[in-house]
py3Dmol code that shows the C-alpha trace and the ligand (Angstrom):
import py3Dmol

protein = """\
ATOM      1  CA  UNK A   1       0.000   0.000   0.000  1.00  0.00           C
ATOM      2  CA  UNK A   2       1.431   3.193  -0.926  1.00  0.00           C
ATOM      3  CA  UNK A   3       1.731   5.298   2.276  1.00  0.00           C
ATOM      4  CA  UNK A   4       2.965   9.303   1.991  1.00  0.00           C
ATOM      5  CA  UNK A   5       2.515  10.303   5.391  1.00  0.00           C
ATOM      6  CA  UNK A   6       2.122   8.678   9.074  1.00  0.00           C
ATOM      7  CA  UNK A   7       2.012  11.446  11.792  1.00  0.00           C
ATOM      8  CA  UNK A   8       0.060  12.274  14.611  1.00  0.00           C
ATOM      9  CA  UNK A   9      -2.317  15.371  15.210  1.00  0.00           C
ATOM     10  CA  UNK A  10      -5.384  16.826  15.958  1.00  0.00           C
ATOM     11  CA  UNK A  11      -8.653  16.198  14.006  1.00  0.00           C
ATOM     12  CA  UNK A  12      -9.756  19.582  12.620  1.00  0.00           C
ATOM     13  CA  UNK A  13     -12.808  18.632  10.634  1.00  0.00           C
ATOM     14  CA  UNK A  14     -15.988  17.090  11.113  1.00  0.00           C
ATOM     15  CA  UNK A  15     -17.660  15.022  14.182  1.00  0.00           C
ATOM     16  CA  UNK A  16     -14.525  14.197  16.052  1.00  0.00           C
ATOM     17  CA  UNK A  17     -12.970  17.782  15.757  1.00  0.00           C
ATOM     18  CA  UNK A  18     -10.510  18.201  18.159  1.00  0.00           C
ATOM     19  CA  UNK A  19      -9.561  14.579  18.930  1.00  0.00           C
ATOM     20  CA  UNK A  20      -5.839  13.802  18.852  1.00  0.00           C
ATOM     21  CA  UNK A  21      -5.810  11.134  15.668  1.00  0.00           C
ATOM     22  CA  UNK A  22      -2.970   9.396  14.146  1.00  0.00           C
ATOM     23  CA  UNK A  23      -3.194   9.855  10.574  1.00  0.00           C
ATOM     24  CA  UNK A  24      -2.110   7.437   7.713  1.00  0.00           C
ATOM     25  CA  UNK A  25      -2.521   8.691   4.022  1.00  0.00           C
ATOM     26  CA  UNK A  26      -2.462   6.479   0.740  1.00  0.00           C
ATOM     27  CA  UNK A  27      -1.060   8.079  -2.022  1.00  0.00           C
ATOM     28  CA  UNK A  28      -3.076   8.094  -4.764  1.00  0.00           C
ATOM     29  CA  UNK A  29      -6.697   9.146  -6.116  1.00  0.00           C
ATOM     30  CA  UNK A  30      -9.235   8.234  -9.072  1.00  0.00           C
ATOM     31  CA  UNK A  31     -10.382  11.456  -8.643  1.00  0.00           C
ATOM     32  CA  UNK A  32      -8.647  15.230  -9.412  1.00  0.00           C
ATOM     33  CA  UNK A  33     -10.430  18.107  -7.949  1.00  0.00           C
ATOM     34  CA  UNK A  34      -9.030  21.591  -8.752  1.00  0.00           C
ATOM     35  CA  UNK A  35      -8.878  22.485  -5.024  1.00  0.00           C
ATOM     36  CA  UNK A  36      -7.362  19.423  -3.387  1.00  0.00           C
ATOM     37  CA  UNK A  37      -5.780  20.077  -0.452  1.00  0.00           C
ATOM     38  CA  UNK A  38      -3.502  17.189  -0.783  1.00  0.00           C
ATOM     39  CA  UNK A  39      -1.692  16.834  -4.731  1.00  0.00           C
ATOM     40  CA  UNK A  40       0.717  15.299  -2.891  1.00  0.00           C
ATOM     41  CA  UNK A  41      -1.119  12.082  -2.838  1.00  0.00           C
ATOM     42  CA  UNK A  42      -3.797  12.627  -6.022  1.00  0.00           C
ATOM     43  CA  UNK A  43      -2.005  14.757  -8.591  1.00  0.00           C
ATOM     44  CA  UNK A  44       1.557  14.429  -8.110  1.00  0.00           C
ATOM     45  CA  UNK A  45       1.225  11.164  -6.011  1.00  0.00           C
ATOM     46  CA  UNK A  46       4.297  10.529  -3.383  1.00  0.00           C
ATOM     47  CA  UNK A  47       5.345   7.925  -1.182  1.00  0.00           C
ATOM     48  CA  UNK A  48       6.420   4.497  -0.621  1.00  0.00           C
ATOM     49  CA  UNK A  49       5.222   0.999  -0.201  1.00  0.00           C
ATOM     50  CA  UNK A  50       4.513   0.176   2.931  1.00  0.00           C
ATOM     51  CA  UNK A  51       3.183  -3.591   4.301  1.00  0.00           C
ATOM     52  CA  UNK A  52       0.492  -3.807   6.436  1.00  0.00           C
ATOM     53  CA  UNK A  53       2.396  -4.707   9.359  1.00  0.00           C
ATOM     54  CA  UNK A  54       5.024  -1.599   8.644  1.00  0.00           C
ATOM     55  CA  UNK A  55       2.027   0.607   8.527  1.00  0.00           C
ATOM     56  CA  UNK A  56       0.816  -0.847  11.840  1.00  0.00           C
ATOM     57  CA  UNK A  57       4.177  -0.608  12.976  1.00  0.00           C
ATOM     58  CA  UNK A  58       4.258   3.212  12.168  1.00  0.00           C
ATOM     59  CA  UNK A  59       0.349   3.907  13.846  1.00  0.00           C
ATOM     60  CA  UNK A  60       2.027   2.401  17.150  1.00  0.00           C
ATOM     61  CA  UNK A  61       4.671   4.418  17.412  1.00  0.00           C
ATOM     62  CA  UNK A  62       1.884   6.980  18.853  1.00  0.00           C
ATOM     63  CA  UNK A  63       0.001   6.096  22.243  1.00  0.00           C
ATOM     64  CA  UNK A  64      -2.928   7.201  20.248  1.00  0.00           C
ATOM     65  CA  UNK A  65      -6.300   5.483  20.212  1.00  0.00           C
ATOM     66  CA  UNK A  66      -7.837   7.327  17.158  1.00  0.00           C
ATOM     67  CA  UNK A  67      -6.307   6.165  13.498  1.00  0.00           C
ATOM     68  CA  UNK A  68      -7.652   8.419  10.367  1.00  0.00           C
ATOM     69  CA  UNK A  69      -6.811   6.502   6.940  1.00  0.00           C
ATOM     70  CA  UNK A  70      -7.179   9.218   4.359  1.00  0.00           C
ATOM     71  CA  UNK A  71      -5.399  10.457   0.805  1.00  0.00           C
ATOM     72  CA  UNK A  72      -5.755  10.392  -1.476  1.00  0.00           C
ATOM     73  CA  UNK A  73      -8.675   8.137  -1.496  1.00  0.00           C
ATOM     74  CA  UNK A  74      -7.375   4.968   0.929  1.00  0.00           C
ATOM     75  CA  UNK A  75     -10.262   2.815  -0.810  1.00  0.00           C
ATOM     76  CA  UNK A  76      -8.605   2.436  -3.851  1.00  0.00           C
ATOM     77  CA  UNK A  77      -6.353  -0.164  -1.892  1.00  0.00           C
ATOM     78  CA  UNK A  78      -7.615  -3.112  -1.222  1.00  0.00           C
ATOM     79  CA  UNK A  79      -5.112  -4.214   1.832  1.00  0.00           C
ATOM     80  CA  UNK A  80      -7.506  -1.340   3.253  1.00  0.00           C
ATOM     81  CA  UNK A  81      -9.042  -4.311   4.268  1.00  0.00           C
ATOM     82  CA  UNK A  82      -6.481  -6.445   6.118  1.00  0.00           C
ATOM     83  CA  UNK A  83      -5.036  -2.774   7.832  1.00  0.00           C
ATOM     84  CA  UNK A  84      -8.419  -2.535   9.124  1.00  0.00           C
ATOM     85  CA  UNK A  85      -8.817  -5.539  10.344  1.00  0.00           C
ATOM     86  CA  UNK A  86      -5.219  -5.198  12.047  1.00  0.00           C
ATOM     87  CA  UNK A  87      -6.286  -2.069  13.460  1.00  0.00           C
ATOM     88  CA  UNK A  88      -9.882  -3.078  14.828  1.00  0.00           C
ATOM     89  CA  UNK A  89      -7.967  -5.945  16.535  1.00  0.00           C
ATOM     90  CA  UNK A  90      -5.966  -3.400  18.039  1.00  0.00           C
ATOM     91  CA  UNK A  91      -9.455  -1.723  19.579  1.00  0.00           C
ATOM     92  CA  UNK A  92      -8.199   1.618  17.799  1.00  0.00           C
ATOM     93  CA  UNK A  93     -10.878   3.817  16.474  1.00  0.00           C
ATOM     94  CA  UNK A  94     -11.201   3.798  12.671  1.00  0.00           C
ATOM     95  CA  UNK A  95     -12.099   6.985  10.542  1.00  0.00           C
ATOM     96  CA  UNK A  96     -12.162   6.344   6.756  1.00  0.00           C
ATOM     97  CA  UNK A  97     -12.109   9.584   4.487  1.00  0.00           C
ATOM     98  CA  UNK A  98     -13.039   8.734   1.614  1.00  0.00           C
ATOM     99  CA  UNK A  99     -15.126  10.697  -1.545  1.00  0.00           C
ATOM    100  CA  UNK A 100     -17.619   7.861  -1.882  1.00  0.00           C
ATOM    101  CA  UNK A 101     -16.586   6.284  -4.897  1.00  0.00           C
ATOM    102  CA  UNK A 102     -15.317   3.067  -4.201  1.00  0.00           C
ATOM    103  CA  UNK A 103     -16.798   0.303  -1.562  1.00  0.00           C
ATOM    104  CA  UNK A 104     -14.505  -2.206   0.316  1.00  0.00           C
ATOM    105  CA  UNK A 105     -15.604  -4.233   3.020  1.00  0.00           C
ATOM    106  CA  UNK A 106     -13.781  -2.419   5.957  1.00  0.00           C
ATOM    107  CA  UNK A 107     -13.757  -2.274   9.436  1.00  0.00           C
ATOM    108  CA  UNK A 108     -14.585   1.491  10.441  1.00  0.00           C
ATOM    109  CA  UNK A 109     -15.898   3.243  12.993  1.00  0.00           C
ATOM    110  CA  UNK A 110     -16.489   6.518  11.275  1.00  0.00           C
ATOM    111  CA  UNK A 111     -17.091   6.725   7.618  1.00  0.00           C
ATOM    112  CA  UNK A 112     -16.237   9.907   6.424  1.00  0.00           C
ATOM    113  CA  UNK A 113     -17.951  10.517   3.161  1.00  0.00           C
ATOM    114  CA  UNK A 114     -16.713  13.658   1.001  1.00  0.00           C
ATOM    115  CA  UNK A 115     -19.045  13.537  -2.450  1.00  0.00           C
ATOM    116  CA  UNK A 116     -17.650  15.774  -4.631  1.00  0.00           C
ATOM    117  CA  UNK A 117     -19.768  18.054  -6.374  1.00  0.00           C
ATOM    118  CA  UNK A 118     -19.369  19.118 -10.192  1.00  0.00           C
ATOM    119  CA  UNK A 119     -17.977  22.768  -9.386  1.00  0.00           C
ATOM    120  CA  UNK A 120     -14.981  19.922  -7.546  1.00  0.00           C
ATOM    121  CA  UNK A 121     -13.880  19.049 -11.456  1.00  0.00           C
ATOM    122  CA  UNK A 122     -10.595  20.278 -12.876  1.00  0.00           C
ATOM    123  CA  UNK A 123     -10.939  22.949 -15.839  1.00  0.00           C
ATOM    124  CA  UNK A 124     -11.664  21.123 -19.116  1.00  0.00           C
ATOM    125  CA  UNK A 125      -9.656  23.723 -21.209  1.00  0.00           C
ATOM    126  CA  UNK A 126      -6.206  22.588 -19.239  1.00  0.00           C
ATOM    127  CA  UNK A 127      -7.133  18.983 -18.046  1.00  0.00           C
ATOM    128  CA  UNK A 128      -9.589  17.080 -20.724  1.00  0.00           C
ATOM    129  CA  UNK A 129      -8.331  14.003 -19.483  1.00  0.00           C
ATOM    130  CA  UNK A 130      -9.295  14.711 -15.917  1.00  0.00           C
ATOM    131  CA  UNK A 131     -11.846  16.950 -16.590  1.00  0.00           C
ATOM    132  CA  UNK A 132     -14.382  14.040 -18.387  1.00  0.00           C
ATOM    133  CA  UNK A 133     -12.833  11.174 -15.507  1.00  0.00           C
ATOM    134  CA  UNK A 134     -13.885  13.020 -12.851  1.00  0.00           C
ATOM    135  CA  UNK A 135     -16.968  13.725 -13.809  1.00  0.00           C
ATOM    136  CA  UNK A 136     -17.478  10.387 -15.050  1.00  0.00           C
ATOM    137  CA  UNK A 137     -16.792   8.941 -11.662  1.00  0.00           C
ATOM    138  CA  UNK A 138     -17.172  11.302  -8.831  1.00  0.00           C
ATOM    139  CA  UNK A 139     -21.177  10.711  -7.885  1.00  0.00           C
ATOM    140  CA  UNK A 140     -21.261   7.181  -7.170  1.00  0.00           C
ATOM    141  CA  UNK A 141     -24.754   7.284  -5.062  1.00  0.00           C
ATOM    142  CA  UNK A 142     -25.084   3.105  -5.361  1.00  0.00           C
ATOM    143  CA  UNK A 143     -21.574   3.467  -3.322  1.00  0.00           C
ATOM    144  CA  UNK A 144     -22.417   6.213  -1.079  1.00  0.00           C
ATOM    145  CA  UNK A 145     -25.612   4.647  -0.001  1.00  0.00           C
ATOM    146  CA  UNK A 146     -24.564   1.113   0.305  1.00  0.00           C
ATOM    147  CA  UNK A 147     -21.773   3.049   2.653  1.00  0.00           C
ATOM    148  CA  UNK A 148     -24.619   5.237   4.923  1.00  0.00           C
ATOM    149  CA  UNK A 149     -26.646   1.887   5.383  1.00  0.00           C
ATOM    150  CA  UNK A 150     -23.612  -0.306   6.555  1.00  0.00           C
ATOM    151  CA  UNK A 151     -21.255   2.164   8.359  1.00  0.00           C
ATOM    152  CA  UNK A 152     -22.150   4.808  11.256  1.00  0.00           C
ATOM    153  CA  UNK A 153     -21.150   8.036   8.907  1.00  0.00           C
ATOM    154  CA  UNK A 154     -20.827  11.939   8.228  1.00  0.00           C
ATOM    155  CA  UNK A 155     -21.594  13.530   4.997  1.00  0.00           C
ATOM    156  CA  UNK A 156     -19.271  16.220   4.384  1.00  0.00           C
ATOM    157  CA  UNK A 157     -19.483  18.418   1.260  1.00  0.00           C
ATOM    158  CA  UNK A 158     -16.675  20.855   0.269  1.00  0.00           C
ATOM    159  CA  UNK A 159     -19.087  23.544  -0.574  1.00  0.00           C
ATOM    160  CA  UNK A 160     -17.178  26.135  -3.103  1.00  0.00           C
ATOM    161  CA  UNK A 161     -20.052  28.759  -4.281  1.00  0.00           C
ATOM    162  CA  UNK A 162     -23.884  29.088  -3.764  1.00  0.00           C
ATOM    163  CA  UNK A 163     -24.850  27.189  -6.592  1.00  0.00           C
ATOM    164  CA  UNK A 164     -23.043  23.970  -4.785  1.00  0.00           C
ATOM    165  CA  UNK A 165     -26.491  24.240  -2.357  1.00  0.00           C
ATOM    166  CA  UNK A 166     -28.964  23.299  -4.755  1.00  0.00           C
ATOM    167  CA  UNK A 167     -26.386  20.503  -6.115  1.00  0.00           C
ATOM    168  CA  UNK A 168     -26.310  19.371  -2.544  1.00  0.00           C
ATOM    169  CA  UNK A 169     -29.908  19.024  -2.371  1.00  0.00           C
ATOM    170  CA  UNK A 170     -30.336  17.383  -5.089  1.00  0.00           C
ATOM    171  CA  UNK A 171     -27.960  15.056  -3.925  1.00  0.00           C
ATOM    172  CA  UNK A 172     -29.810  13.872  -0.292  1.00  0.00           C
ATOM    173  CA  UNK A 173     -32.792  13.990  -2.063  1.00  0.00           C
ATOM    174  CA  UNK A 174     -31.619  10.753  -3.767  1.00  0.00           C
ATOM    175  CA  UNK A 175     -29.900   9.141  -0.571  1.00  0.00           C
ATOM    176  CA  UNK A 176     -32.760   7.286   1.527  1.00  0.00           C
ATOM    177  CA  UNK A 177     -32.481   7.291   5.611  1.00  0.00           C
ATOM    178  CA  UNK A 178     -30.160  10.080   5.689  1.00  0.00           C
ATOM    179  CA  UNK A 179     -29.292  11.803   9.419  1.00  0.00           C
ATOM    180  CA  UNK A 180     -29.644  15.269   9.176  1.00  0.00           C
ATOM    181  CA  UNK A 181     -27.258  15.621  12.066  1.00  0.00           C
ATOM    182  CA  UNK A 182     -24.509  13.699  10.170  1.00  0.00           C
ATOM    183  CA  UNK A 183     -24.368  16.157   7.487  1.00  0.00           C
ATOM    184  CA  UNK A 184     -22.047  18.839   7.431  1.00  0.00           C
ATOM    185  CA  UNK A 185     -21.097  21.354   4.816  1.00  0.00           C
ATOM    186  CA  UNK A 186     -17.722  22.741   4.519  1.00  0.00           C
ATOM    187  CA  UNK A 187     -16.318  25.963   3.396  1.00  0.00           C
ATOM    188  CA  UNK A 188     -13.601  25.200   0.218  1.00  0.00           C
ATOM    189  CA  UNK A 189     -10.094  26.609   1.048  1.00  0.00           C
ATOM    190  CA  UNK A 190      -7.638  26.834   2.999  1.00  0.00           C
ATOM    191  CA  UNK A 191      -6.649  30.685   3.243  1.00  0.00           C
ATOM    192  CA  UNK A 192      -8.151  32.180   6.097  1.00  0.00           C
ATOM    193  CA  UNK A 193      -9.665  34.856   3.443  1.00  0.00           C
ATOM    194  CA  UNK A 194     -11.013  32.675   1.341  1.00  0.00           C
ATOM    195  CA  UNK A 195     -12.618  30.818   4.436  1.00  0.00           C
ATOM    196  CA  UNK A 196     -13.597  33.471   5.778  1.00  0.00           C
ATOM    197  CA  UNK A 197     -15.592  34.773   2.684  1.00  0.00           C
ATOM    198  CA  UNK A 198     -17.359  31.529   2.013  1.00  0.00           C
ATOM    199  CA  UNK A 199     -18.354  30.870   6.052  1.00  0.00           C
ATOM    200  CA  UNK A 200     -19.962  34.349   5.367  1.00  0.00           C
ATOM    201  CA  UNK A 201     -22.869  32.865   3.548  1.00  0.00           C
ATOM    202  CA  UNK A 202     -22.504  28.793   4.200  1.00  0.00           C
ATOM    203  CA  UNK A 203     -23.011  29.248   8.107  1.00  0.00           C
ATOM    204  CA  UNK A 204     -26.257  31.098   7.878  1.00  0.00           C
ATOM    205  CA  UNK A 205     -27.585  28.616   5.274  1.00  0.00           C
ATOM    206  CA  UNK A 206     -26.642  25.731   7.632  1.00  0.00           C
ATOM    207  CA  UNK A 207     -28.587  27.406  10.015  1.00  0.00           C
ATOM    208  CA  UNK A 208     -31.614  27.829   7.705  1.00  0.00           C
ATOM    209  CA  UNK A 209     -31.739  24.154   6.716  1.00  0.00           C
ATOM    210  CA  UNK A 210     -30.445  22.495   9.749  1.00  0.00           C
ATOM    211  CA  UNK A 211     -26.730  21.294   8.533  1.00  0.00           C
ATOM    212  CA  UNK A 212     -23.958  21.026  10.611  1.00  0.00           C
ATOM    213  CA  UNK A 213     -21.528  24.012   9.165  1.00  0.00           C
ATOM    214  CA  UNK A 214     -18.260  22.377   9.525  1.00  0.00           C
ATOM    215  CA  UNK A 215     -14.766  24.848  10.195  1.00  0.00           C
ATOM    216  CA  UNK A 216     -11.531  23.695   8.527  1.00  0.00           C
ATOM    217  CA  UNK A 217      -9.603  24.315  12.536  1.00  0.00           C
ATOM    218  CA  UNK A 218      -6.876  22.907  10.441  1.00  0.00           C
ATOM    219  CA  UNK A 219      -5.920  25.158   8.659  1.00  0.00           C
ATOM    220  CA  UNK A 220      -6.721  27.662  11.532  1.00  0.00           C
ATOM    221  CA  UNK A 221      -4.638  25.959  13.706  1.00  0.00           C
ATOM    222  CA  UNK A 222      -1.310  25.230  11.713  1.00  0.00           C
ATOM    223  CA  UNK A 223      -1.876  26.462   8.410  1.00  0.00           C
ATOM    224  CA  UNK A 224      -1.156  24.693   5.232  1.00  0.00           C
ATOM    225  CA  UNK A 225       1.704  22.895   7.064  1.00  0.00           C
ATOM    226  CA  UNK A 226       2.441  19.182   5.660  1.00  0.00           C
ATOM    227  CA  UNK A 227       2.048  16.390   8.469  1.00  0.00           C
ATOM    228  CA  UNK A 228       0.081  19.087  10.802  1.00  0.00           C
TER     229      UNK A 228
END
"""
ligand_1 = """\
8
LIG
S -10.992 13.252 -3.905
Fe -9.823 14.168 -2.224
S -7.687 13.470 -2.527
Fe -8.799 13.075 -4.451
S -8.388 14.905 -5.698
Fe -10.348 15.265 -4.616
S -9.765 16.371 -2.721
Fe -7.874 15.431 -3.565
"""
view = py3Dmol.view(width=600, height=400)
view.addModel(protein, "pdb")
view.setStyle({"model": 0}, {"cartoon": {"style": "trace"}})
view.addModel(ligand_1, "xyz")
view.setStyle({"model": 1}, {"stick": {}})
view.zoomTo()
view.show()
């Protein structure tokens, strides 16, 4: 499994904001959105190969009892499974992020769905490649609901402009026995203008329909720091 980074921290997003987690991410993505956070493991993927027990190896290093596997998207590998298992065994709490693509029968705690919207998809003009991929495979809603119905889970959209609303509508208006409390929405960026310009608007329309808003502390906290 190609691992990029193993390092502890605190959570920053999300339901378990503010928990120290030990975070493992895959390198690698099927996906390419303009904004990711993370090229480092999606468009100019890093790392090494790593067995399951080195990777387990690396998680205890920390006296930690919270384990995030993220990317990238860690689904695309299936010894997801046997790390999980490895983990579970361990009695460490799981968090998969993952943008609801791909299914693999995990053990997880706390599914961590990101669907990625259409505004998410690199500019056809630069990337036609990427452009038509991404599209092609970034709603997967027989995945995402297969996910909901067998994992306790958060929704959380990266929400880049207004428009992204209605999209998200749509969206849970296809899902059946959705939470409301388990869905978040999530300003996109990591500048604390940028942030700051899109919580403007996003945190009153949580309000309105009941969403969690959900702050990036992240970037808040350490900025766009690697391994933070
Ligand atoms: S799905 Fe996640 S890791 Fe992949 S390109 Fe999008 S933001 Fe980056």
């Amino acid at each position: 499994m190609r691992i990029v980074e193993v390092y502890q921290s605190v959570q920053g997003e999300g339901l378990l904001t503010g928990t120290a987690c030990v975070f493992v991410r895959a390198s690698g993505c099927n996906l390419r959105c303009w904004f990711c956070d993370t090229p480092y493991a999606s468009w100019r993927p890093e790392g090494v190969d790593l067995t399951i027990d080195e990777v387990v190896a690396k998680v205890e290093e920390w006296d930690c009892q919270h384990v995030v596997l993220t990317g990238g998207e860690p689904m695309l590998f299936s010894e997801l499974i046997p790390l999980t298992q490895q983990l579970a065994n361990r009695e460490r709490h799981i968090t998969i992020e993952t943008a609801g693509t791909l299914y693999l029968p995990v053990a997880c705690d706390l599914m961590s769905i990101s669907p990625k919207l259409s505004s998410s998809a690199p500019a056809l003009a630069s990337n036609p490649h990427w452009h038509r991929r991404h599209q092609r495979e970034r709603c997967r809603m027989d995945v995402i609901q297969r996910l909901v119905r067998e994992y306790v889970y958060q929704l959380k959209f990266v929400v880049d402009r207004p428009a992204d609303c209605q999209e998200i509508e749509e969206y849970l208006a296809a899902l059946e026995d959705i939470d409301r409390e388990r869905i978040l929405l999530m300003p996109q960026g990591t500048h604390p203008d940028e942030l700051a310009d899109r919580t403007g608007w996003l945190a009153p329309y949580c309000q309105i329909k009941g969403y969690r808003f959900c702050p990036r502390k992240q970037f808040e906290w350490y900025g766009t720091v690697r391994g933070s």
